[in-house]
N, C-alpha and C positions, 0 to 999 in steps of 0.2 A: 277237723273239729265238727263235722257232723253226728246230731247226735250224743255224742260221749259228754258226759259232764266233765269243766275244769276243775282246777287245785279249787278247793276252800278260800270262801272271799277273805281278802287283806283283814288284820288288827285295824281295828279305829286309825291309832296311830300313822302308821305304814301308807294305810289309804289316803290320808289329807298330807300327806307329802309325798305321796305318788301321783294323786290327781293335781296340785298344786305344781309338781311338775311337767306332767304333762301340759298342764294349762297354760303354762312358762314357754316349752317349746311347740305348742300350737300359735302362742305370741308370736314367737319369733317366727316362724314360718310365716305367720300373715305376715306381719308387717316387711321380713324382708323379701315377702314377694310382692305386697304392694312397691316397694324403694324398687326393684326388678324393673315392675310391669311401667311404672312413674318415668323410671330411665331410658324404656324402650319407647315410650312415645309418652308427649308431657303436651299434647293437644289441647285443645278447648274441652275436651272430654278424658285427661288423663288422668286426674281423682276420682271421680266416680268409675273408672276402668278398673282403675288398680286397685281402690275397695274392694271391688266383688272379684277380681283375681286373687288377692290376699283371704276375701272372704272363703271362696270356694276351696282352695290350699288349706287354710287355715281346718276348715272343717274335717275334708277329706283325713287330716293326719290328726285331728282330735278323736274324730268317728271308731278310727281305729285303734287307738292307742287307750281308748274307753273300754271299746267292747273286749281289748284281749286282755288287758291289765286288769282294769278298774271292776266293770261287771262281769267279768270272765265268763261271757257271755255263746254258747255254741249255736249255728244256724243250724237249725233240721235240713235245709234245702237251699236251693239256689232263689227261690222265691219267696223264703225265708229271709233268705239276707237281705234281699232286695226290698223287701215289706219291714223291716228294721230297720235300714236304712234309711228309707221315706219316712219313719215315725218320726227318727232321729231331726233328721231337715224338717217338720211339722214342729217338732219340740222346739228348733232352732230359730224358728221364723221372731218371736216375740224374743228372746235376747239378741236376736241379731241387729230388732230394731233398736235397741238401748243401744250397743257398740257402736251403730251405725250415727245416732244422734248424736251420744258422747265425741265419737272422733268428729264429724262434719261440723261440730257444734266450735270445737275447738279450734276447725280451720277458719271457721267462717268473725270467731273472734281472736285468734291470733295471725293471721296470714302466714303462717310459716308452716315449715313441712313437719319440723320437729316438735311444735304443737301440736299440729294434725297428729301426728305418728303416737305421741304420747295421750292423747286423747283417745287413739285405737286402743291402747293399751291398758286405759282406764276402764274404758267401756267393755272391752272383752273380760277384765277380771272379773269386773260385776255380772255381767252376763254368764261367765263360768258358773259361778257361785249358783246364779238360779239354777242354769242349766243343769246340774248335777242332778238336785234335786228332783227337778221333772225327768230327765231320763232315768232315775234309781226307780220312779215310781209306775212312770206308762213306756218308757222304750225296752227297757232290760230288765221287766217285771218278770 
């Protein structure tokens, strides 16, 4: 994928229930690697562990499933990708902290994990939602 232009971007249609889906299994990736990382150690530090494990998971398999599906996006170079992919984490910082509020927000008024978890899940939709937005316009311009 250097270089070469991909297929023709998605129908309207096609796109908001390809991105919706991927969005769905970026979901799922987080949270069930934060439920993973929670089960592998549940220390005085195993929520906020397992956050930024689900976080960094989570991203890694949206990053990608954006730039080959969604913006069908090709890298000129290895320095390319690599300067994409830092935009992408720059674009992510400010929806991560909404996710990040939403789910903590959740633990910190329901004590349960399944509050927490659903509160991830609240907060990453809404986050998706910007997210789209900013990377259609400054990551995969």
């Amino acid at each position: 994928m250097t270089g070469q232009a991909l297929a023709a971007p998605l129908p309207r249609a096609r796109l908001v229930v390809a991105y919706a889906s991927f969005a769905a299994l970026s979901i799922v990736a987080n949270l069930a690697s934060q439920k993973l990382s929670y089960w592998l150690y549940h220390g005085w530090l195993g929520v906020p562990l397992s956050v930024c494990v689900g976080t960094g998971v989570g991203l890694v398999v949206k990053y990608l499933l954006d730039k080959v599906w969604i913006f069908r996006y090709p890298h000129r170079s290895v320095a390319h990708g690599i300067q994409t992919f830092t935009l992408y984490v720059v674009m992510g910082l400010g929806t991560t902290a909404l996710f990040w509020a939403v789910e903590f927000g959740a633990d910190v008024l329901f004590h349960t994990e399944s509050a927490r978890l659903a509160g991830g899940a609240l907060g990453l939709t809404l986050g998706y939602f910007a997210k789209y937005h900013l990377d259609k316009r400054f990551v995969f311009a």
